[in-house]
C-alpha positions as CSV (number, residue, x, y, z in Angstrom):
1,X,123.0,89.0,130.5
2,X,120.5,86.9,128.7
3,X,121.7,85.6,125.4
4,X,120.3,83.5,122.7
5,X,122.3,79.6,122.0
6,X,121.6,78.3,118.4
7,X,122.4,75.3,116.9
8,X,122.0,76.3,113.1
9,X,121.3,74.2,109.8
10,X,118.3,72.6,110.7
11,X,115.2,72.3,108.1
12,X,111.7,74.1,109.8
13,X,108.5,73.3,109.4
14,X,105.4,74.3,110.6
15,X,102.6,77.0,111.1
16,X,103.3,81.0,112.5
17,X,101.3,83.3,113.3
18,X,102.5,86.8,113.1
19,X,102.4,89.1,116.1
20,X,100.6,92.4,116.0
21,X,102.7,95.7,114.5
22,X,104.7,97.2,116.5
23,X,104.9,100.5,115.1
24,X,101.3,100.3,114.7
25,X,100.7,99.8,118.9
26,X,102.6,102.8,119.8
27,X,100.5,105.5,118.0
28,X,97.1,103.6,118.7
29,X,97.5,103.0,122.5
30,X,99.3,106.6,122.8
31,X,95.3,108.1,121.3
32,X,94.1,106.5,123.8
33,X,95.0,110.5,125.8
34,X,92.5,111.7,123.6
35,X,89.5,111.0,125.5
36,X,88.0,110.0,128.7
37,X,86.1,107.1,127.2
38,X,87.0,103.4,127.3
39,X,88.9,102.5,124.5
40,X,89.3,98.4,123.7
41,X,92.3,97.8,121.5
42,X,93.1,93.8,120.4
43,X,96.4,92.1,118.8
44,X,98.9,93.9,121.2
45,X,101.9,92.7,121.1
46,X,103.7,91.8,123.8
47,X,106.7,92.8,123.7
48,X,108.8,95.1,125.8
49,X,108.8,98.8,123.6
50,X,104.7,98.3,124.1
51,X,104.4,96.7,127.7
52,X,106.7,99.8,128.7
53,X,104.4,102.5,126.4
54,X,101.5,100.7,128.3
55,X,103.3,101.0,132.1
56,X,103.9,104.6,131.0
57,X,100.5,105.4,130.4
58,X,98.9,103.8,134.0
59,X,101.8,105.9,135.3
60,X,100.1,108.7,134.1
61,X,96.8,107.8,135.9
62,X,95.1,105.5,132.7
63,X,92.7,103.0,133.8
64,X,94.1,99.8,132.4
65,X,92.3,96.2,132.1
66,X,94.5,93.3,130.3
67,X,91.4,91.3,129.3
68,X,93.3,88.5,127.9
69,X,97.5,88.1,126.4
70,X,96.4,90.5,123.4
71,X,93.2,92.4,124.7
72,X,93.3,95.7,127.0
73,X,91.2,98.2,127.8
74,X,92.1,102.1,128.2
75,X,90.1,104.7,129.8
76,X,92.1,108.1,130.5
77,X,89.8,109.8,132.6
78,X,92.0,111.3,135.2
79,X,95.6,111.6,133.8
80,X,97.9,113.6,136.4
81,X,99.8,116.3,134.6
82,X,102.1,116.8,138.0
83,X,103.8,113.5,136.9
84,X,105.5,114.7,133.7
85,X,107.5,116.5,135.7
86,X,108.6,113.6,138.2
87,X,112.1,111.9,138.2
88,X,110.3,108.8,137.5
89,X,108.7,109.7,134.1
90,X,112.2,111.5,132.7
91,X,113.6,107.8,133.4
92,X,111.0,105.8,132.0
93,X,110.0,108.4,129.1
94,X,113.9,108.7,128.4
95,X,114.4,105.1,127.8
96,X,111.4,104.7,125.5
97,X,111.7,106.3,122.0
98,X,107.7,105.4,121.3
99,X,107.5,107.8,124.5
100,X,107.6,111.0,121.9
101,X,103.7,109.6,120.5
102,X,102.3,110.6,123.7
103,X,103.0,114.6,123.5
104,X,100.6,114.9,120.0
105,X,97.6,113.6,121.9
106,X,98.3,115.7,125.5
107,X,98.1,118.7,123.2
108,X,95.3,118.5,121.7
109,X,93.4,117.5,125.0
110,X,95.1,119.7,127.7
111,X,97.5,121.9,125.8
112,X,100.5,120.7,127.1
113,X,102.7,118.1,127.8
114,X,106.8,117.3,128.5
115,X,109.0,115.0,127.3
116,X,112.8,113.8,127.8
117,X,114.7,112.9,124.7
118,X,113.3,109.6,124.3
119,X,116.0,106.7,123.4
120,X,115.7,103.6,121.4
121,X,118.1,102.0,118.7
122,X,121.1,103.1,118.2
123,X,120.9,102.9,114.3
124,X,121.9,106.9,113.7
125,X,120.1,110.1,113.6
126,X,116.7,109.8,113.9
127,X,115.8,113.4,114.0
128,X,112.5,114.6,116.2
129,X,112.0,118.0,114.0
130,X,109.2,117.2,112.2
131,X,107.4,116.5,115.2
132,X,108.2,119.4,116.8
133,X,108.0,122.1,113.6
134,X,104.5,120.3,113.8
135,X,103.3,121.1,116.6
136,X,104.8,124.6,116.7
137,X,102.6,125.4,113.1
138,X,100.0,124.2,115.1
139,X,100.6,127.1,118.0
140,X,103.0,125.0,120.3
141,X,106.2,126.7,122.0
142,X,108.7,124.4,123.3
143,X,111.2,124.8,126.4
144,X,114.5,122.7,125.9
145,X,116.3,122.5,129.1
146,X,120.2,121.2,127.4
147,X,121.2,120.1,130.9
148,X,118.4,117.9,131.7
149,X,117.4,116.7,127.8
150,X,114.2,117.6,128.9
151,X,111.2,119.7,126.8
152,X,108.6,121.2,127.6
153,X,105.4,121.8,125.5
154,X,103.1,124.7,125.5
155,X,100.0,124.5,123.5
156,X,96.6,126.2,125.5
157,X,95.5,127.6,122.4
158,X,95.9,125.1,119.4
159,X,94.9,126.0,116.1
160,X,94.6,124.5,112.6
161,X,97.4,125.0,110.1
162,X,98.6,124.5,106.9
163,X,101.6,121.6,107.4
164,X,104.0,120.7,104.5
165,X,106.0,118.1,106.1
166,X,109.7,118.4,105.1
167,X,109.9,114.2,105.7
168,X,107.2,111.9,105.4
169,X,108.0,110.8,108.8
170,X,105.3,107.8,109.7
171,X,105.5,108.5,113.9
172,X,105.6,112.7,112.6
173,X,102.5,112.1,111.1
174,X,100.8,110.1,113.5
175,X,101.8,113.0,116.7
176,X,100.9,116.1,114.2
177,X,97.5,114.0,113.5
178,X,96.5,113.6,117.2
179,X,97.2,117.0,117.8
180,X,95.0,118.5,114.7
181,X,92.1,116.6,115.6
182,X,91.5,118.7,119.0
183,X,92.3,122.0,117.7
184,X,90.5,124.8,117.1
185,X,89.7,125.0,112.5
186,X,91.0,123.3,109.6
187,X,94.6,121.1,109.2
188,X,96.0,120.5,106.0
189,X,99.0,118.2,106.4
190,X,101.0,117.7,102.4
191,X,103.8,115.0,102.2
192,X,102.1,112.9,104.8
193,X,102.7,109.1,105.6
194,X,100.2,106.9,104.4
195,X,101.8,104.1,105.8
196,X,98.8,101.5,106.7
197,X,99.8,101.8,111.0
198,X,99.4,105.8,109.9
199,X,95.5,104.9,108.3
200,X,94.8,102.9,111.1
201,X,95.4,105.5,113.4
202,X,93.1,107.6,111.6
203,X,90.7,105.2,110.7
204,X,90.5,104.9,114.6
205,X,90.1,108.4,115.2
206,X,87.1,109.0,113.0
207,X,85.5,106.1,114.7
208,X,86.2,107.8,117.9
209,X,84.4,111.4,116.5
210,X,87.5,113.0,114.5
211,X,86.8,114.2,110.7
212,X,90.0,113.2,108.7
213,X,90.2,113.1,105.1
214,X,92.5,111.4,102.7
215,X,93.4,108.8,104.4
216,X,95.7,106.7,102.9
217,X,96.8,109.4,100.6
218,X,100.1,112.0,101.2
219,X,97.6,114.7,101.8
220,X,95.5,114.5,105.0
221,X,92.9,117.1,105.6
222,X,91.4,117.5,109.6
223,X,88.9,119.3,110.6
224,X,89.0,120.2,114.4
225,X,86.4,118.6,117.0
226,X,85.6,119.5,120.4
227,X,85.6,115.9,121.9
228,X,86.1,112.3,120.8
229,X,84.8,109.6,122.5
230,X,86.0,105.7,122.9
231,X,86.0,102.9,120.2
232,X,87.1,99.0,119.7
233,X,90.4,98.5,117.5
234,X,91.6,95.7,116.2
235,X,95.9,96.2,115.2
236,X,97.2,94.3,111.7
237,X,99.8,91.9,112.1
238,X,103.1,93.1,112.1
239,X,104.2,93.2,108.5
240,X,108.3,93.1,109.4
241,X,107.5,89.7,111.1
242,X,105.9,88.8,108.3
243,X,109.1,89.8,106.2
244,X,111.6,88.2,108.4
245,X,109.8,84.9,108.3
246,X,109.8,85.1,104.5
247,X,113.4,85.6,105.1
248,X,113.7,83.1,107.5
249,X,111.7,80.2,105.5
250,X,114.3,81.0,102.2
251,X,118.0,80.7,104.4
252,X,117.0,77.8,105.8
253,X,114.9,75.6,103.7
254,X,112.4,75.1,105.3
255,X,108.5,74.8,105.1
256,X,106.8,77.9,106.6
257,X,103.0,79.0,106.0
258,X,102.8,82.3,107.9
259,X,99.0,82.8,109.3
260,X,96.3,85.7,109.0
261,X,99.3,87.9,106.9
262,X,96.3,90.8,105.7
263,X,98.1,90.5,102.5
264,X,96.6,93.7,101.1
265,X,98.6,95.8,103.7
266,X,101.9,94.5,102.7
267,X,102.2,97.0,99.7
268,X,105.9,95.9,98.0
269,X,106.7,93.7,100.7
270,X,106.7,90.3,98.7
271,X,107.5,91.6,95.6
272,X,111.2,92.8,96.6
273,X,111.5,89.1,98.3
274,X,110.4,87.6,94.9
275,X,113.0,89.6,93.1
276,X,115.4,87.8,95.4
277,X,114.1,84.4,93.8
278,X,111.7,83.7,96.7
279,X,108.7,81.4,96.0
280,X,105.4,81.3,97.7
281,X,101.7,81.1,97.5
282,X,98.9,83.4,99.0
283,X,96.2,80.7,100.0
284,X,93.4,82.5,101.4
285,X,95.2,85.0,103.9
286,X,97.8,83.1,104.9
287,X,101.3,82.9,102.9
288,X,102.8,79.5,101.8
289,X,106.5,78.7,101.4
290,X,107.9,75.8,100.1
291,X,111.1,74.9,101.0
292,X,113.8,76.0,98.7
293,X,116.8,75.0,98.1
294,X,118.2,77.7,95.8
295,X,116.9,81.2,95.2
296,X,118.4,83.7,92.0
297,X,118.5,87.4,92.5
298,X,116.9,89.3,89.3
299,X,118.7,91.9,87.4
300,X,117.4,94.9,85.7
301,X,116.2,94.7,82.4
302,X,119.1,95.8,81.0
303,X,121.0,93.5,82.8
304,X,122.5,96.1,85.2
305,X,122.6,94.5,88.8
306,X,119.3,95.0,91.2
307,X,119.6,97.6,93.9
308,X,116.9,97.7,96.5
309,X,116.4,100.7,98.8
310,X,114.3,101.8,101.4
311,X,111.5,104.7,100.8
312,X,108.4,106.5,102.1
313,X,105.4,104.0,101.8
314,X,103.9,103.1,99.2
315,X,108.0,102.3,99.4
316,X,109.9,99.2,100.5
317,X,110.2,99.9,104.4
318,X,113.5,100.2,106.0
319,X,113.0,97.8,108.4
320,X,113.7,95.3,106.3
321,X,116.8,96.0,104.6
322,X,118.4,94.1,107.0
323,X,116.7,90.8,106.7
324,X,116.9,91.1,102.7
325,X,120.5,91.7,103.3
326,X,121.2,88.7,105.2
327,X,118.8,86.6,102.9
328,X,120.7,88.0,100.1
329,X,124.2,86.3,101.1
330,X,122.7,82.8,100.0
331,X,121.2,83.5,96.9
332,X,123.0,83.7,93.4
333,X,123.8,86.4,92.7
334,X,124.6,90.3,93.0
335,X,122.5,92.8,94.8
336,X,123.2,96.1,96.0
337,X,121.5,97.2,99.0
338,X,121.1,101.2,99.5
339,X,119.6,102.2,103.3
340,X,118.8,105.9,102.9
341,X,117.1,106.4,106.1
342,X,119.9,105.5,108.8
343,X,123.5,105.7,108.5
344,X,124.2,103.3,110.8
345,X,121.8,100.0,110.1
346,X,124.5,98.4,107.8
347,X,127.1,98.5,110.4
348,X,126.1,94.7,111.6
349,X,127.7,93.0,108.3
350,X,130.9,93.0,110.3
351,X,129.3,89.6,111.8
352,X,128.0,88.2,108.7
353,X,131.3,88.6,107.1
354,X,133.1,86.9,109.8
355,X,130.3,84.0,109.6
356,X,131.3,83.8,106.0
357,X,129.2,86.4,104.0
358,X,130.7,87.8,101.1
359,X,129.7,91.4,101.5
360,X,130.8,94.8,100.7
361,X,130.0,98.0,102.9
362,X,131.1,100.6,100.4
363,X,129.8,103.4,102.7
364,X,127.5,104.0,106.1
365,X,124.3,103.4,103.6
366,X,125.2,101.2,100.8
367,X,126.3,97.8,101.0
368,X,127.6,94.8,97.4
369,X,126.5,91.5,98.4
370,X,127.8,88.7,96.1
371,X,125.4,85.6,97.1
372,X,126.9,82.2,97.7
373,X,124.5,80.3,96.1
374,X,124.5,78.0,99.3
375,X,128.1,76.2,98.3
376,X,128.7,76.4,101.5
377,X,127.4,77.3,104.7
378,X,127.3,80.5,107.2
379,X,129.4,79.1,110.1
380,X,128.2,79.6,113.8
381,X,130.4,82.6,116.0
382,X,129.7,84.9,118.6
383,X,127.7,88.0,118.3
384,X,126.1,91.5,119.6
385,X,123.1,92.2,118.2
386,X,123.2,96.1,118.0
387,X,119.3,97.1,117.0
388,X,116.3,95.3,116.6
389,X,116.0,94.9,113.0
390,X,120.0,93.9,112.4
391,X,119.5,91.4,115.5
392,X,116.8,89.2,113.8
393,X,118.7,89.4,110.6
394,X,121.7,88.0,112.9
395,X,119.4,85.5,114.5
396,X,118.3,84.2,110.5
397,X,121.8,84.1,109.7
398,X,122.5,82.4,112.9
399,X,120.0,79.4,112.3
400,X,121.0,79.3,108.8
401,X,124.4,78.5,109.8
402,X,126.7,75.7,110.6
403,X,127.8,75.0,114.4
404,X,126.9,77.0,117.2
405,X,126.2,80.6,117.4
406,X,125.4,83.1,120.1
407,X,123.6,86.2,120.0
408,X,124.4,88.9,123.2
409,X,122.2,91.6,123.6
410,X,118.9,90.3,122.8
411,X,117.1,92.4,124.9
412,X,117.2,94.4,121.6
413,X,115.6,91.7,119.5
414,X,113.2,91.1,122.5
415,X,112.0,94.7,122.2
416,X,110.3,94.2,118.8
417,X,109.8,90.2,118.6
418,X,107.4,88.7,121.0
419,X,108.4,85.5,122.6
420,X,110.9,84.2,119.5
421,X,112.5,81.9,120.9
422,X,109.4,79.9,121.8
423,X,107.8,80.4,118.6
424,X,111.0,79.3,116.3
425,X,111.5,76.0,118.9
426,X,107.4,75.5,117.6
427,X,108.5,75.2,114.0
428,X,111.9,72.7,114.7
429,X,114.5,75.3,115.5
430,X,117.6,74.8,118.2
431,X,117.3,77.7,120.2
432,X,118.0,78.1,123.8
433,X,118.3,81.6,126.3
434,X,121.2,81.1,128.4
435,X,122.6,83.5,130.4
436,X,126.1,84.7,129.5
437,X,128.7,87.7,129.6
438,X,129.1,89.5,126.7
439,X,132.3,89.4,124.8
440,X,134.6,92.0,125.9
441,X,136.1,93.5,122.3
């Protein structure tokens, strides 16, 4: 097993250049199904969610080009509907949670398509029902075979429908969308995401012929087309990195300017790290820290002490509660930190409490975190890292801390970072992949 070594407490310095978004890529190359033109799509990450979403889709029968390490071209011209039912795409679909994006845009073009129950982190219920009550409004009927996890999707005769979305699920959104914009009338879909990955997606699809309105708002109106054709797409830059680096720049002191951030798209995002006591500049596009050697979290105005929580965009995003946990455990300070979505992403503070973190998990969502005010150091142990999001927090806290640390299970960071390791050795830090055995308790 492939493990992360980490010598912690060092200063960093340097340039980074965020990596494209994540949840961005796998709704954008999933469209790709909705036409038999070439589609170019640049700023891919590479990272193993997408590479696998990508190995899916050539699978399928997708003409794939890699033009260069972020560049690929797509042209689904002769996709073979025999293989959804193959041994081969229940293994790979079932291991790959972005696998669910693909069903939206087989819909709308053929009117049908089959799914396992995709997988992914293991961070609690992350329910697929919006999708499904979706497509379903839409004209869909669904098989579920129990025995074999295994649906599938009839839709020959899609037609527009009034949707109100009973979660403003982003990836709900994004599969009801590409469905809508092949059928047959008018879609109205209320409570939508208006995340910016969810407006890129559409911005995308009226390029490629579709007729969406609203974007960027929770109400998205789409009226059906008979055919889109291909396009050039450029993905942002992965606004969690972006986070975690703020995060990472403030535990460890160090000197971080974090490249080509599109700082309009970042909605909350540095706000909730400034209410932490985080400093840094915006020059031009790029976002300047200084090293810091003590940060102070805010209260309320009334004094009360600051709670931060996830919500729907225009909302803080969940997938950084972790890292403004872990940040959070050096500052001074109280802060209590409410994850609404999952009930299980707050289970990882077992490790920062045995590195030293003076936390409180007072139930599956909530969590009290007195800050240390740096008086003394994390110190370096042994850890798991159980999802992608709690991993890096674990990797910050790792290279915040004294001694040696190492991280098991980073094939979970690996599926949402792209080459970390080599990018935190570029700004000073001691990391090292080793391979290792897990610790057995």
């Amino acid at each position: 097993m492939n493990a992360f070594e980490i010598i912690g407490g060092k200063k960093l310095k340097g340039e980074i250049q965020p990596q494209g978004a994540k949840n961005e890529a796998l709704q954008i190359i999933s469209a790709v199904l909705l036409t038999d033109q070439k589609i170019t799509i640049s700023n891919i990450p590479d990272i193993k969610d997408v590479n696998k979403l990508i190995e899916l889709l050539g699978d399928m029968g997708v003409t794939i080009e890699r033009l260069n390490k972020d560049t690929y071209t797509f042209e689904a011209k002769n996709i073979n509907l025999d293989f959804f039912q193959s041994d081969v795409f229940k293994t790979k679909g079932g291991g790959l949670r972005g696998s669910i994006m693909i069903v939206g845009p087989l819909l709308g073009r053929f009117g049908k398509a089959a799914i396992p129950k995709p997988g992914g982190d293991k961070i609690g219920r992350r329910r697929l029902d919006t999708h499904f009550i979706g497509f379903e409004k839409l004209g869909a009927k669904f098989i579920y075979d129990s025995k074999k996890e295994f649906f599938n999707v009839d839709a020959t005769n899609l037609q527009g429908a009034y949707i109100l979305l009973d979660e403003a699920s982003v990836t709900g959104t994004a599969n009801i969308v590409m469905a809508a914009v092949l059928a047959k009338g008018t879609t109205t879909i209320y409570n939508a995401a208006c995340e910016p990955y969810l407006q890129q997606l559409c911005k995308m699809l009226n390029r490629m012929g579709a007729k969406i309105s609203g974007v960027g708002s929770n109400l998205l109106t789409i009226e059906g087309v008979q055919k889109l054709g291909g396009t050039e797409h450029r993905m942002l830059p992965d606004m969690i990195e972006i986070g975690s680096f703020i995060g990472l720049a403030a535990m460890t002191e160090s000197e971080i300017t974090i490249k080509n951030v599109c700082y309009p798209e970042l909605g909350v995002i540095p706000d909730v790290f400034k209410k932490l006591g985080i400093k840094f500049e915006l020059k031009g596009d790029d976002i300047y820290i200084p090293s810091q050697k003590h940060y102070v979290i805010e209260s309320f105005i009334d004094g009360s002490m600051l709670t931060i929580s996830d919500a729907p965009w225009p909302g803080f995003t969940p997938d950084l509660l972790s890292i403004i946990l872990v940040v959070a455990t050096q500052a001074r300070g109280n802060v209590l930190i409410h994850q609404k979505m999952f009930e299980s992403r707050l289970f990882f503070v077992d490790k920062l409490i045995d590195m030293g973190a003076q936390i409180i998990l007072c139930d599956p969502h909530r969590a009290s975190v007195n800050g240390i005010d740096k008086k003394y150091k994390l110190r370096g142990i042994s850890m798991t890292s159980p999802d992608i999001r709690a991993g890096v927090s674990l990797l910050i806290a790792a290279l915040s801390a004294e001694g040696k640390s190492t991280i098991f299970n980073i094939e979970q960071i690996e599926r949402g970072y792209q080459d970390i390791d080599t990018r935190l050795r570029a700004l000073g830090a001691q990391i090292k992949r080793i391979e290792a055995s897990a610790p057995t308790h």
